[in-house]
Kinemage of the C-alpha trace (Angstrom):
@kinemage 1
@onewidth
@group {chain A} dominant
@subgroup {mainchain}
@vectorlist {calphas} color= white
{ca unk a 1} P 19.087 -17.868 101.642
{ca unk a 2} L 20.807 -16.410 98.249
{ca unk a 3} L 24.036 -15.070 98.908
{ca unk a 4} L 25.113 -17.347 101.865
{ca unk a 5} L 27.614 -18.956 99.624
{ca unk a 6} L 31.270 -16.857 99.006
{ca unk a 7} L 32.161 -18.870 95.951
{ca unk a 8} L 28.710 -18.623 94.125
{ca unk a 9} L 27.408 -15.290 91.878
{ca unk a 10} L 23.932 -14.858 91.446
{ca unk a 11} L 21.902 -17.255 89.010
{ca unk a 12} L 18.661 -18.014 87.894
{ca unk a 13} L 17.081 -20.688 86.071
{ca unk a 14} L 13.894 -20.725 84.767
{ca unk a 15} L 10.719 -23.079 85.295
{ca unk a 16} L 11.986 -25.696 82.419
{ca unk a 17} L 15.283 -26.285 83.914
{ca unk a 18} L 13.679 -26.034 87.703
{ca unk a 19} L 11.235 -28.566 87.002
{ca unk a 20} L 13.812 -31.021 85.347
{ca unk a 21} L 16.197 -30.612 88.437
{ca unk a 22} L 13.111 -31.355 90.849
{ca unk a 23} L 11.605 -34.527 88.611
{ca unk a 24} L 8.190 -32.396 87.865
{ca unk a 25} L 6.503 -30.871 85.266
{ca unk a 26} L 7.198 -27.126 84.275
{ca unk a 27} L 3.626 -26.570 85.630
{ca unk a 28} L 4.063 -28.199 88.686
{ca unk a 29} L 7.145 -25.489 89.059
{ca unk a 30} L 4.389 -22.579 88.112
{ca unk a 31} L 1.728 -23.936 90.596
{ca unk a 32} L 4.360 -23.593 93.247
{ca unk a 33} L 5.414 -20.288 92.319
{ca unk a 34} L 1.725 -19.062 92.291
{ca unk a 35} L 1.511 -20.651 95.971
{ca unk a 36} L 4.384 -18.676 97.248
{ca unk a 37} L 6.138 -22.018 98.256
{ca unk a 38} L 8.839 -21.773 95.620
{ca unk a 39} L 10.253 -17.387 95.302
{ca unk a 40} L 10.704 -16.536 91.685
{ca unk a 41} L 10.986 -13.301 89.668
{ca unk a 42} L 8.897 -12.591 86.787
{ca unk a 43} L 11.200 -11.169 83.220
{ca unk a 44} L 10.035 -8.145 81.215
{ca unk a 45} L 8.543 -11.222 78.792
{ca unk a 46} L 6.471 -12.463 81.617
{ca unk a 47} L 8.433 -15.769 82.000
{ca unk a 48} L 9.564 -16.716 85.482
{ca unk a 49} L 13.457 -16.779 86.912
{ca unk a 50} L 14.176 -18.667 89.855
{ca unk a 51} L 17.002 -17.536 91.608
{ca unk a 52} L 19.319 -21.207 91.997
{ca unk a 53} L 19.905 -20.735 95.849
{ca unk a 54} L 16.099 -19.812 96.538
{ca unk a 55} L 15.881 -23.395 94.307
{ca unk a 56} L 17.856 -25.106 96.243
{ca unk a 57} L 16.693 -23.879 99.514
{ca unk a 58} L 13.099 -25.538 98.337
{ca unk a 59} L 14.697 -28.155 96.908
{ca unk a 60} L 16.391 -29.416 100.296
{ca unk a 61} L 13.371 -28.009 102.395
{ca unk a 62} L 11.107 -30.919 100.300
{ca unk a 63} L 13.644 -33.713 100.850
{ca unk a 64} L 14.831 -33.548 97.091
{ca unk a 65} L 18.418 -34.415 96.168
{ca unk a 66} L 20.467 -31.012 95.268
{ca unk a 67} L 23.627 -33.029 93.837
{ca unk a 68} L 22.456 -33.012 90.149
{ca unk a 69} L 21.538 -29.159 90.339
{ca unk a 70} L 25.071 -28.154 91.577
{ca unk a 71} L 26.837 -30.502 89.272
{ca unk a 72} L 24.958 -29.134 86.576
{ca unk a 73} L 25.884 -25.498 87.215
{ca unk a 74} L 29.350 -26.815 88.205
{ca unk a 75} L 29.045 -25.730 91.589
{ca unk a 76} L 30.162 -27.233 94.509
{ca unk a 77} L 28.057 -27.450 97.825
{ca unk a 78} L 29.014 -27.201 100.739
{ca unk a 79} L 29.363 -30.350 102.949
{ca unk a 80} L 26.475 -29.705 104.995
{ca unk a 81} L 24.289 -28.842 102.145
{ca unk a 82} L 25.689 -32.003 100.483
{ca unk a 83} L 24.433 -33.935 103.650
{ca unk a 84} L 21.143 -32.447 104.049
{ca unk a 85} L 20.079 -33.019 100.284
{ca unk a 86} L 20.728 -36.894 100.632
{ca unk a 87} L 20.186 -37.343 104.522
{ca unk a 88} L 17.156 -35.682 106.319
{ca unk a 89} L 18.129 -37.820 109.630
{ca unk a 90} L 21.368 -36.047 110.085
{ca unk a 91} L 23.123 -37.151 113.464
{ca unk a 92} L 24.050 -33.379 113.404
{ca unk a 93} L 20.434 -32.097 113.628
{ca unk a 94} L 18.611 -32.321 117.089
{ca unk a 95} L 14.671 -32.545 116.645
{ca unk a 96} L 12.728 -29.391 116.268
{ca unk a 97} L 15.796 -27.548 114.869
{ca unk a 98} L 16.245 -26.494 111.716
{ca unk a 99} L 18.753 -28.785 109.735
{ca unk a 100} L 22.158 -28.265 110.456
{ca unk a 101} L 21.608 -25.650 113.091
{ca unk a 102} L 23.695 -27.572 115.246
{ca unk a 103} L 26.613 -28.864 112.546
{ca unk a 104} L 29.543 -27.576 113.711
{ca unk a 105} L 30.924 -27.132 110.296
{ca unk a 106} L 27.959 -25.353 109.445
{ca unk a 107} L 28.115 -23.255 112.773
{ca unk a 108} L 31.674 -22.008 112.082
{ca unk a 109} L 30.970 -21.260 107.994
{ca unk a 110} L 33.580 -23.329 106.522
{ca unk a 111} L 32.636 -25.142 103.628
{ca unk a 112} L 33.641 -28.275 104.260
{ca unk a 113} L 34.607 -30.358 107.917
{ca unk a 114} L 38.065 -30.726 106.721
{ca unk a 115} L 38.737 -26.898 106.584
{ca unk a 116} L 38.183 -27.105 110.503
{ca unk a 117} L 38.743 -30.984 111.179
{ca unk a 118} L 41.445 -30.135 114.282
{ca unk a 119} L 39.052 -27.893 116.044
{ca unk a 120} L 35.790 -30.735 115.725
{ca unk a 121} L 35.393 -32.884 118.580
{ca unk a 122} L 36.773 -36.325 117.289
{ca unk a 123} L 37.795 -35.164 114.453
{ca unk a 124} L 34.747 -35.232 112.001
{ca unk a 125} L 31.474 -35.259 111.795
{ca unk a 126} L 30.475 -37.886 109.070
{ca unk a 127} L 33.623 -39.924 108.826
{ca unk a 128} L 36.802 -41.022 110.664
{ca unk a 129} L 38.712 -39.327 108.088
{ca unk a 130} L 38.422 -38.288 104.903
{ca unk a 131} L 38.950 -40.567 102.628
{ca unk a 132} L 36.295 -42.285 104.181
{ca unk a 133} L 33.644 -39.424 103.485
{ca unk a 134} L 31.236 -39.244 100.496
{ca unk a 135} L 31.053 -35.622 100.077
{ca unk a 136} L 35.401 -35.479 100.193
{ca unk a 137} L 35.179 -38.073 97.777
{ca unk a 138} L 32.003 -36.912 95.182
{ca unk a 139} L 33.615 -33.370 95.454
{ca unk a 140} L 37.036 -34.175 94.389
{ca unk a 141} L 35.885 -37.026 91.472
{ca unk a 142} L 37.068 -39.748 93.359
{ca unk a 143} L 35.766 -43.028 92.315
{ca unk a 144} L 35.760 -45.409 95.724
{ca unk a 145} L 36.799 -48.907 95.577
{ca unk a 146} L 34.264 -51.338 97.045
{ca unk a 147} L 35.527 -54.410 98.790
């Protein structure tokens, strides 16, 4: 999974700040490690490095909320990314498929729906427009007004 992302150079973090993003224990992060579930990279010191796509690949994989990982490391994910971290019933994923196999937006590699909103059947996937969207809005700082 590391290196999908144009916009993002390689990082790692290690099992403290892994286990903190995840809600566990920096043991927890080890035990996973040691069971191959979670890829990591020992250092010359013997402490492990986990590189922060292969983390958020798990992360999203085990139904746990990216968001505070990317803000963070001031990154920005993409929408369907964004989606998948807080929604694992996404309208865009059929059963049996991987998520977002079948997200247009996801399909075409733009980062977000409203880089390719006029070619999207009805216009979006999430939203009737964009203003309307949480990830447009949590992306760009906008605080929503409730009725």
């Amino acid at each position: 999974m590391r290196g999908h992302r144009r916009d993002v150079p390689p990082m790692a973090v290690s099992t403290g700040e892994a286990a903190r993003h995840c809600l566990v224990s920096p043991d927890t992060i080890a035990n996973w490690i040691a069971d191959g579930g979670l890829p990591a990279q020992r250092t010359r010191g013997g402490q492990y490095r986990i590189w922060v796509e292969d983390l958020r690949a798990f992360m999203t994989a085990h139904g746990m909320r990216t968001d505070t990982l990317d803000h963070d490391l001031g990154l920005t994910p993409t929408c369907w990314e964004f989606w998948t971290s807080i929604d694992q019933t996404s309208p865009c994923c059929s059963p049996g498929e991987p998520a977002c196999t079948a997200c247009p937006v996801y399909r075409s590699r733009a980062d977000a729906c409203h880089e390719v909103r006029p070619l999207l059947p009805g216009g979006t996937v999430r939203a009737p427009a964009c203003v309307d969207c949480i990830y447009f809005l949590t992306v760009r700082g906008i605080e929503r007004d409730e009725p």
